[in-house]
C-alpha positions in Angstrom: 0.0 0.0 0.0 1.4 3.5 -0.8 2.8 5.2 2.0 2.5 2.2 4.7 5.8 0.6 6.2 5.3 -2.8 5.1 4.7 -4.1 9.3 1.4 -1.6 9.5 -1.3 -3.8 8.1 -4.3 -1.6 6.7 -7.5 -1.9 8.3 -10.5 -3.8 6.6 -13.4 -1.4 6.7 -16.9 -2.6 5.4 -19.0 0.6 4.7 -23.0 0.9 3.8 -23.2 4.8 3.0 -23.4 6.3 -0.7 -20.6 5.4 -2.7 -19.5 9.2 -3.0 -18.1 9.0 0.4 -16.7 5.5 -0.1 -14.5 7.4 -2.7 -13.9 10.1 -1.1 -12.5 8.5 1.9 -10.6 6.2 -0.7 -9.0 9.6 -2.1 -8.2 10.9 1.3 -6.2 7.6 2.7 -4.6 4.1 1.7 -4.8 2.8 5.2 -7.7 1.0 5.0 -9.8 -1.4 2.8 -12.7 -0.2 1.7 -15.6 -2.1 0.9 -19.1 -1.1 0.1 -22.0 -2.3 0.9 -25.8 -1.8 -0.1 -27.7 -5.1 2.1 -26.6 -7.4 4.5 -24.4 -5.6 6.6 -23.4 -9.3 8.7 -22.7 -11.2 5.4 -20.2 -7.9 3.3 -19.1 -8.1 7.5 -17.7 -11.5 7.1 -16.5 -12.0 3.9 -14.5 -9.0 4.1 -13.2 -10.1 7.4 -14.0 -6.3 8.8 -11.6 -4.7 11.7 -14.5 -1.8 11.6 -17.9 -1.2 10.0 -19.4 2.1 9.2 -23.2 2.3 9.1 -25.0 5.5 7.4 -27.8 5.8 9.7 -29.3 8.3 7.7 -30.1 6.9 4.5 -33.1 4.7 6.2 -32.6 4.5 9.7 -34.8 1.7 10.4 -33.2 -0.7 8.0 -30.1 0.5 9.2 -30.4 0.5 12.8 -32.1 -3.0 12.6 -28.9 -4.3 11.0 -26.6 -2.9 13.4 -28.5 -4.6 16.2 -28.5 -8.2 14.5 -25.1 -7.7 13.8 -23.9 -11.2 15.1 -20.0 -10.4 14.2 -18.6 -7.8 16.8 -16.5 -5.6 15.6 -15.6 -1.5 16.3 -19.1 -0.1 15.1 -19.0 3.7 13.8 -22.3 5.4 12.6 -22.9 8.2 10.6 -25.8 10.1 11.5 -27.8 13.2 12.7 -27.7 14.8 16.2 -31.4 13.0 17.2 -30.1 10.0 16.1 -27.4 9.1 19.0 -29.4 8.0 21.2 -30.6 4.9 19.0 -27.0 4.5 17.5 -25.8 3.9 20.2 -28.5 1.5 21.3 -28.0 0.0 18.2 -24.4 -1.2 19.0 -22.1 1.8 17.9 -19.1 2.9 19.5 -19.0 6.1 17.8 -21.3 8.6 16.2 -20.2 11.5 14.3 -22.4 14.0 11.7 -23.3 12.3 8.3 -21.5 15.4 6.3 -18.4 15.2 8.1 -15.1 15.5 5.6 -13.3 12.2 4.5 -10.3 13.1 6.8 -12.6 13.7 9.9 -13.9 10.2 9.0 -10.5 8.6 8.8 -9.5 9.3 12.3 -12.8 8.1 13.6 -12.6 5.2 12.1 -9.2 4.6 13.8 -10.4 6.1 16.9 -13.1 3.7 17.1 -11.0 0.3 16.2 -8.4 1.8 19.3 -11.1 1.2 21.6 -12.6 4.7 21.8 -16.3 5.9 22.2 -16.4 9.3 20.1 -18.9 11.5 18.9 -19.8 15.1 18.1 -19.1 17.6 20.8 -22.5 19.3 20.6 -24.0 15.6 21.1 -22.2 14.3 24.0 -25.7 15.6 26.4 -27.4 13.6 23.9 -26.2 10.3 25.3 -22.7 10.0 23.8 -19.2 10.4 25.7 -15.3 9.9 24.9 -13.4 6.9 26.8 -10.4 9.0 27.5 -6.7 6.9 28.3 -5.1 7.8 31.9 -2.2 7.4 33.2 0.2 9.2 31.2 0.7 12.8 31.9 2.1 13.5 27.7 -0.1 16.9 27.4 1.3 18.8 30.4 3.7 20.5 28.1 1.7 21.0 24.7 1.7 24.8 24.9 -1.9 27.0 23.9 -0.4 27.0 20.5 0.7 23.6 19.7 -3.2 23.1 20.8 -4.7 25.2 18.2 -2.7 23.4 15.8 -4.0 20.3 17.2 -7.7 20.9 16.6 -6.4 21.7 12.8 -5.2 18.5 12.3 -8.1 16.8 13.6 -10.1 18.9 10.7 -7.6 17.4 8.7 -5.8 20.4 7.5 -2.3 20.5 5.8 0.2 22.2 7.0 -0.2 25.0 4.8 -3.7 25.5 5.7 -2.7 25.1 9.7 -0.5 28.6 8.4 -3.3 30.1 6.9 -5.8 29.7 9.6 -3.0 30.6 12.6 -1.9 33.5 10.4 1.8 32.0 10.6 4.1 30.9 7.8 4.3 27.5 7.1 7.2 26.8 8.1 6.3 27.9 12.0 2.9 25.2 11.4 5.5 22.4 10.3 7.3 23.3 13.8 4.5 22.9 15.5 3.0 19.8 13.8 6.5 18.0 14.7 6.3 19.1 18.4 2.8 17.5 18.7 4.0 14.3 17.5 6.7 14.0 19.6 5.0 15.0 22.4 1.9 12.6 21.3 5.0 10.1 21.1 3.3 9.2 17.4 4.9 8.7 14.0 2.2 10.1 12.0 -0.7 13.3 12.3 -3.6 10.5 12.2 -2.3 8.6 15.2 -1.3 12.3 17.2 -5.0 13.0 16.8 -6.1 9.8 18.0 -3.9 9.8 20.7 -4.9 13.2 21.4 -8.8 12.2 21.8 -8.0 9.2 24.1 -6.9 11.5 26.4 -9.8 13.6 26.3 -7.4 17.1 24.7 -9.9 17.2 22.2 -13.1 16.1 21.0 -13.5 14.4 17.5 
């Protein structure tokens, strides 16, 4: 796969949402394997041998929340939906809920956020039922500076460096400074795994 040290195995992802944000998230990573899905969510589940499965509760929320909750093959469940719909997500068996329009690179670090082990969802939905498992134990933020976390919540947007410069007003070279700082702070090789690391210890919310 193109950019992935040959010991990180991509993670199998079954999804049943429209196709244009199957391709989008396709055009936004390589670290996963996408496959679609239109029916059957347990069957596409097991063939593809899923790590994670995203739902679009959306599209027809009974069909899909009926399927999430005969889901015999557990695995990380993430569902897309709208902010009334948390409550029966979650009911339904998902781990995470996060807005149906969110951008591809929002959706990648969910999905990777979700197959760590964390519960994540919106921060305007968490009095609607949802909360964030957040890691203890391990003190790494105590010297991210107010900056460093600005340019944290960028990255979780999914925003390049040059954009981080742009929104801070700073050059890019000063975002690149930062950017490094977080993830070796966040002890992480790469921006995805900084943000996830970052949510499991409750710095910010995705």
């Amino acid at each position: 796969m193109r950019g992935l040290p040959p010991q990180i195995m991509p993670l199998r992802v079954v999804v049943q949402a429209d196709h244009s944000l199957v391709e989008s998230l396709a055009e936004q990573t390589d670290r996963f394997i996408l496959s679609p899905v239109e029916s059957n969510l347990e069957i596409a589940a097991r063939v593809a041998q899923a790590d994670v499965i995203v739902v679009d509760v959306t599209r027809n929320p009974a069909h899909a929340l009926a399927e999430m909750k005969n889901l015999q093959l557990k695995r990380p469940l993430l569902a897309l939906a709208n902010k009334d719909q948390v409550g029966e997500a979650l009911a339904a068996g998902a781990q995470a809920v996060i807005a149906r329009d969110s951008s591809a690179a929002k959706l990648e670090v969910a999905i990777a956020a979700v197959q760590k082990g964390l519960t994540v969802t919106e921060p305007g939905w968490l009095s609607a039922g949802a909360h964030v498992t957040v890691e203890t134990g391990k003190n790494v933020d105590d010297n991210l500076t107010p900056r460093e976390h600005e340019v944290l919540i960028l990255l979780a947007e999914g925003l390049s460096n040059k954009q981080i410069a742009a929104k801070l007003t700073i050059s890019e070279h000063t975002a690149k400074f930062h950017v490094n700082s977080i993830l070796q702070k966040m002890d992480a090789q790469k921006r995805v795994e900084a943000v996830v690391r970052a949510a499991r210890r409750g710095l910010i919310n995705l």
